[in-house]
C-alpha positions in Angstrom: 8.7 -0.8 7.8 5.6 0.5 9.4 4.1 -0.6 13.1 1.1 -1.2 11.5 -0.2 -1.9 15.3 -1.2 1.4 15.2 -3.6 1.4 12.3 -7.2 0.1 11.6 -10.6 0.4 9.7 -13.9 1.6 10.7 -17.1 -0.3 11.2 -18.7 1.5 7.8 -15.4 0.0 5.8 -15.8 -3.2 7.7 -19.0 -3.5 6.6 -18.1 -2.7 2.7 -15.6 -5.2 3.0 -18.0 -7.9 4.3 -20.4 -7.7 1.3 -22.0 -4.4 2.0 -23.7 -5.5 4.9 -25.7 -2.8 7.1 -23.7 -0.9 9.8 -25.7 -2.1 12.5 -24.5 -5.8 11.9 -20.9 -4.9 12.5 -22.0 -3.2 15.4 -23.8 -5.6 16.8 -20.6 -8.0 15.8 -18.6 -5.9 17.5 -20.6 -5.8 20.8 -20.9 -9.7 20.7 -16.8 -10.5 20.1 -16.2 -7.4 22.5 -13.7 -5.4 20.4 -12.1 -2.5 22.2 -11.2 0.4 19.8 -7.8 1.7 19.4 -6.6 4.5 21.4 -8.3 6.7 23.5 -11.8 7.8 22.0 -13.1 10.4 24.5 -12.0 13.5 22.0 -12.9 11.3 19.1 -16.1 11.4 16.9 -17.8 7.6 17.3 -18.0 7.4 13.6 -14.3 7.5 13.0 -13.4 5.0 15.9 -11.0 2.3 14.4 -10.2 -1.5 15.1 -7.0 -3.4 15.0 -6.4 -5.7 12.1 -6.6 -8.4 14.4 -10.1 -7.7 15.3 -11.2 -6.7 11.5 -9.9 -10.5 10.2 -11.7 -12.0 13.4 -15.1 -10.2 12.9 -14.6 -10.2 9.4 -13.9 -14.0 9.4 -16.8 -14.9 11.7 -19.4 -13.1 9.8 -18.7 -13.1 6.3 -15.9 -15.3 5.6 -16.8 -18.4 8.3 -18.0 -20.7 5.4 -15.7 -20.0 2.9 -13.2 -22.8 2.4 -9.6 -22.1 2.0 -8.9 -21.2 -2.0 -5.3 -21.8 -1.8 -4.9 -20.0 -5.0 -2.0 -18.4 -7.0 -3.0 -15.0 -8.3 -0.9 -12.8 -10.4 -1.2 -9.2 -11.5 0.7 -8.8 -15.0 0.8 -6.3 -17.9 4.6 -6.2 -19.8 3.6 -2.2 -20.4 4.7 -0.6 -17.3 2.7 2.4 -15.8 -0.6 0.6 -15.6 -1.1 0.8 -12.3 -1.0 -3.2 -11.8 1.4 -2.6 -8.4 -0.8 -0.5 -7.0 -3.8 -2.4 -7.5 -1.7 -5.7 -6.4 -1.0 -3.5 -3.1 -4.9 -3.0 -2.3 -6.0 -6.6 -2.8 -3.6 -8.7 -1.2 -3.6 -6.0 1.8 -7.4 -5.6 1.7 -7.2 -9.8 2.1 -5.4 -10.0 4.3 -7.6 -8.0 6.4 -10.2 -10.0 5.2 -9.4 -13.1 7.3 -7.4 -14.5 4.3 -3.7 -15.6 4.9 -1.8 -13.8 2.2 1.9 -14.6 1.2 2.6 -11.7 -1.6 5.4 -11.6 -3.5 7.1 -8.9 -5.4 9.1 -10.2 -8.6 9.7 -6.7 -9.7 13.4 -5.5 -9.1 12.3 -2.1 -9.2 10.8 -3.3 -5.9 7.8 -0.6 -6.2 5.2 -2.8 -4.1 8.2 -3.5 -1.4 8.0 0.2 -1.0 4.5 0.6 -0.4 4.6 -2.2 2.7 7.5 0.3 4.5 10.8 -1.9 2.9 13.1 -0.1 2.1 14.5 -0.5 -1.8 18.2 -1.3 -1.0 17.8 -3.2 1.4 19.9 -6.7 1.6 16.7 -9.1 2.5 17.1 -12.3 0.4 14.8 -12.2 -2.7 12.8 -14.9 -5.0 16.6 -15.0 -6.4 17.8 -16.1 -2.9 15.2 -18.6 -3.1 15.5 -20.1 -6.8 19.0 -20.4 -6.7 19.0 -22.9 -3.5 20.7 -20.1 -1.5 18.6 -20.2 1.1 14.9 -21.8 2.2 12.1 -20.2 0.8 10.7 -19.7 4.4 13.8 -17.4 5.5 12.8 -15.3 2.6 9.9 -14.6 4.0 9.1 -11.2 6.3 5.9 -10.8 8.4 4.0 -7.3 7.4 0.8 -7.7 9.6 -1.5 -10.4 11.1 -2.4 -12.5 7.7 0.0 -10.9 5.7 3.4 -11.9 4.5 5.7 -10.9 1.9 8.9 -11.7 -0.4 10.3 -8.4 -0.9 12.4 -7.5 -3.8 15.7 -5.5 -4.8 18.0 -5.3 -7.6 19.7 -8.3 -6.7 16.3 -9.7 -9.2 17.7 -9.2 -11.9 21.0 -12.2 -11.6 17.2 -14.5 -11.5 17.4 -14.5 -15.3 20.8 -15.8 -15.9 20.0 -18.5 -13.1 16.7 -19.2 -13.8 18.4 -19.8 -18.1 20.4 -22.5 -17.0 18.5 -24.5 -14.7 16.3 -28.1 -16.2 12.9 -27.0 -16.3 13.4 -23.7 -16.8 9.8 -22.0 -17.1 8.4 -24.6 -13.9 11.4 -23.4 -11.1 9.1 -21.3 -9.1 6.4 -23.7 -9.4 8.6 -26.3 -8.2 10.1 -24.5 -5.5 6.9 -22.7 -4.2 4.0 -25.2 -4.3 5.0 -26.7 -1.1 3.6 -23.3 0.5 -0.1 -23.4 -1.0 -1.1 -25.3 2.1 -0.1 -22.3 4.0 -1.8 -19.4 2.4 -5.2 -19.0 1.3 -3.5 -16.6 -1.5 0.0 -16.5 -2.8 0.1 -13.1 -5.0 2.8 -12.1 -7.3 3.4 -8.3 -8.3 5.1 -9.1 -12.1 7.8 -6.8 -13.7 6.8 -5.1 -16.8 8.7 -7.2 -18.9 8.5 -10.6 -21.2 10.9 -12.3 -18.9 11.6 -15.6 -17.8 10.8 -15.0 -14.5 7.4 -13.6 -15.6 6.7 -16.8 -17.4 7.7 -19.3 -14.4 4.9 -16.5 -12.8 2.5 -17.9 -15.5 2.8 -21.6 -15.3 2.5 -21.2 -11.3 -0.7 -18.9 -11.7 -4.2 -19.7 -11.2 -5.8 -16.4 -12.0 -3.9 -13.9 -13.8 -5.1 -10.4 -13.4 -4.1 -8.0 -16.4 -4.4 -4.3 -15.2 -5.0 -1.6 -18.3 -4.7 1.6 -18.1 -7.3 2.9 -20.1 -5.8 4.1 -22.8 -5.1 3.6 -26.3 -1.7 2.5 -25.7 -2.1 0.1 -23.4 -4.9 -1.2 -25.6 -2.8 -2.0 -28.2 -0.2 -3.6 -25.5 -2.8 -5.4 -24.1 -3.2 -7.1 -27.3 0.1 -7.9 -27.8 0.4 -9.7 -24.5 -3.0 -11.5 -24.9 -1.4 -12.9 -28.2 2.0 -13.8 -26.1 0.2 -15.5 -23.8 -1.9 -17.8 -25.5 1.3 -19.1 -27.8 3.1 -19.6 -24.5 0.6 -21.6 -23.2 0.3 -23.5 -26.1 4.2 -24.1 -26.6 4.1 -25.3 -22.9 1.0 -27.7 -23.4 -0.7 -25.7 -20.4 -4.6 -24.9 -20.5 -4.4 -21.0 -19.7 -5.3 -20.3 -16.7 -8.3 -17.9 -15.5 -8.2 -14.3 -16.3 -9.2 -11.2 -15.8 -9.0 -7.7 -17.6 -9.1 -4.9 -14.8 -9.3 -1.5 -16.6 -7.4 0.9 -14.4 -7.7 4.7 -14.3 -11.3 5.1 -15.6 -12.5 9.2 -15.6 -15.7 9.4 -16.3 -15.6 12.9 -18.3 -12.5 11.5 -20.7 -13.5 10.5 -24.3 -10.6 8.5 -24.6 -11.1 6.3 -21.4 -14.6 6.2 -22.9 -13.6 4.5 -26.0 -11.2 2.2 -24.1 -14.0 1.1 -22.2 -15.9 0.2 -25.3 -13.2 -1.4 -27.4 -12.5 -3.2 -24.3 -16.0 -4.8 -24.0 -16.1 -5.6 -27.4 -12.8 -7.6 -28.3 -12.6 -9.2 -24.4 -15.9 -9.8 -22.5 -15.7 -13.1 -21.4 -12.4 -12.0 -19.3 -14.2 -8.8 -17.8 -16.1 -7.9 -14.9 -19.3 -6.5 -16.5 -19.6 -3.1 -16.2 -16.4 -2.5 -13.9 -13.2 -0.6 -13.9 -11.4 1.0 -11.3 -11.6 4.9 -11.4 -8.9 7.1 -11.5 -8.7 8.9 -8.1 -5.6 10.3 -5.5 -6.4 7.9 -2.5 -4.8 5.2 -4.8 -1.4 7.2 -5.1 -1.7 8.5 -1.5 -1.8 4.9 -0.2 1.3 3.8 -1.9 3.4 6.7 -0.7 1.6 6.6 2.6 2.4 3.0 3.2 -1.1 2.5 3.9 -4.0 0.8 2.8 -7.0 2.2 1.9 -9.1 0.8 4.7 -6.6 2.5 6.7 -7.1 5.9 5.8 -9.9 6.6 3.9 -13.5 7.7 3.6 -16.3 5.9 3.6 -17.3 7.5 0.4 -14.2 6.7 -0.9 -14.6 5.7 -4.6 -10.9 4.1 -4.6 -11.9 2.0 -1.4 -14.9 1.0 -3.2 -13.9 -0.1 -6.4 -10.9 -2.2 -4.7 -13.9 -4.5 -2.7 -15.7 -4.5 -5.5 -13.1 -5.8 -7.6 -11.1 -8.7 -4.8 -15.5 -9.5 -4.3 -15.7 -10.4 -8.0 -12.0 -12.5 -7.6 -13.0 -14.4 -4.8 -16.5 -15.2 -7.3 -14.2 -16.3 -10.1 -12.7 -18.6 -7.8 -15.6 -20.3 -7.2 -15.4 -18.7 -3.3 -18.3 -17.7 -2.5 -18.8 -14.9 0.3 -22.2 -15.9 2.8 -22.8 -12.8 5.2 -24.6 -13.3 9.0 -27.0 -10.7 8.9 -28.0 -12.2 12.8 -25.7 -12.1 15.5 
C-alpha cells in the first residue's frame, strides 16, 4: 500500500471541493490554521504547492463542513453489468470524503478485489474479508485496515466467494451484514460498499443495509437495457422483503460529448428515470479516471485544476451529500 504521507491537494482543488469557494478563502484559511506545505517549495511554482490530507480535512472541515451533522449513512455503488465504471467512481467519492473531513469506512464486496487495488492492496493478499467477518471468524474491527486519516477499508480477495455458501445457510439470510455491521454506523459518517457485478446474495444483504444506492451506467445501449433489468429486480426484491427502497440515484458514467450514442443514452435516460437523476449531470469520459486507479491515487492528488474528471466527482458526492439531506454551509470570512 501506498505512504500516502507524501501526497496532497492544492488550494484551487480545495476550494472546488468546499463548494467552489474563491481561492482567496482557502488562502486566507490557510494563513489563519497555519498549514505548512509539503516538501520543500523554493524550486516549486506557488500554484502547485500541496497540503497533507490532515490539513485538507481540517481546513476543509472548519470552513465548509463545521455545521454539517454526522450523516452516518450506508451508501452503495451497484450495477449487476460489469464494466460500468461503478468501482472507479466508488474509488473517487469515498476517497474524495474522506478528504472532505468525513470519516469513511469503505468496503469492497467484490472478489475480483478491483477497488482493493486502487488503495495499494495487493489482490492475493491473506487480509480477512467481509467473509472473515460474516462467518464469526473474526471481529469485524480486525478486518478493518487504515488507508489514510478518515479513511478505512475492508479489502477483498477470492476468499469472497465461500460468502455465498455461508451467507445460504445462515437464519436471516438477506439481513447478515446488516446485523453484523450496524454496530459501526456510530463510527463513520459513511460506510460505502463497492458491489460485485452479480445478482448475489451478498449483493442483496448490500441492499437491505443501504441507504442510498448509487447505480453507475455506462452510457450505452447496453447497459440501458441492464439498467432496466436491475431496476425491475430491485423493486420485486424490495417488495418480497417488505422493505421501502431505499434512496437512489442513476449516475451516467462515460458521457462524450461528440458520441450520438451517449447522446441518446442521455435522453432515454431522462425520460424513463428523472426522479432518480441529477438534472443535467453525468460524469464524462476522460483518462484521469483510469490513471487514478492504476496510479493508486486520487484525483485531488494528481490532477489539474481544470480537470473535468476532478470536477464532475465534487459535483456528483456535492449532489449526494444534498440527497441526504446534508447540507454543505461555506465561511466565506475568516
Amino acid at each position: 500500500m501506498l505512504d500516502y504521507t507524501k501526497y496532497g491537494t492544492t488550494q484551487k482543488l480545495m476550494a472546488k471541493m468546499a463548494g467552489n469557494l474563491n481561492n482567496s478563502t482557502i488562502s486566507r484559511w490557510v494563513y489563519k490554521l497555519n498549514l505548512e506545505p509539503l516538501g520543500k517549495t523554493e524550486d516549486r511554482v506557488i500554484k502547485n504547492i500541496r497540503y497533507s490530507i490532515e490539513d485538507v480535512r481540517s481546513l476543509l472541515q472548519q470552513v465548509a463542513f463545521a455545521e454539517v451533522s454526522s450523516p452516518h449513512k450506508v451508501l452503495s455503488f451497484y450495477n449487476f453489468k460489469g464494466g460500468t465504471g461503478k468501482t472507479s467512481i466508488c474509488y473517487q467519492v469515498s476517497s474524495h470524503l474522506a478528504l472532505m473531513g468525513f470519516q469513511v469506512l469503505v468496503i469492497d464486496a467484490d472478489p475480483q478485489a478491483h477497488l482493493s487495488t486502487s488503495y495499494g492492496f495487493d489482490s492475493h493478499h491473506e487480509r480477512p474479508t467481509l467473509y472473515d467477518v460474516i462467518n464469526g471468524t473474526i471481529g469485524v474491527s480486525d478486518a478493518i485496515v487504515p488507508v489514510y486519516p478518515g479513511l478505512d477499508c475492508i479489502p477483498s480477495n477470492l476468499a469472497l466467494t465461500r460468502l455465498e455458501v455461508t451467507l445460504n445457510d445462515l437464519p436471516k439470510r438477506e439481513e447478515r451484514l446488516k446485523i453484523v455491521l450496524e454496530p459501526l454506523r456510530p463510527k463513520y459518517d459513511f460506510i460505502i460498499f463497492d458491489t460485485n457485478p452479480t445478482i448475489s446474495l451478498l449483493n442483496r444483504n448490500i441492499l437491505v443495509f443501504s441507504d442510498l444506492v448509487n447505480i453507475v451506467c455506462e452510457t450505452q445501449p447496453y447497459s440501458l437495457n441492464g439498467l432496466k433489468l436491475l431496476m425491475e429486480d430491485m423493486v420485486r426484491f424490495y417488495k418480497n422483503m417488505q422493505l421501502d427502497m431505499p434512496q437512489v440515484l442513476v449516475i451516467p458514467n462515460k458521457y462524450e460529448d461528440r458520441s450520438s450514442s451517449s447522446a441518446e443514452a442521455m435522453t432515454a435516460l431522462r425520460q424513463y428515470y428523472p426522479s432518480y437523476m441529477i438534472s443535467d449531470f453525468a460524469i464524462r469520459r476522460s483518462e484521469d479516471i483510469n490513471t487514478s486507479a492504476k496510479s493508486s491515487l486520487p484525483l485531488a492528488f494528481f490532477a489539474r485544476t481544470n480537470s473535468i474528471a476532478f470536477e464532475d466527482i465534487i459535483d456528483l458526492i456535492h449532489a449526494v451529500l444534498s440527497k441526504l439531506g446534508t447540507k454543505v454551509v461555506n465561511k466565506e470570512d475568516v
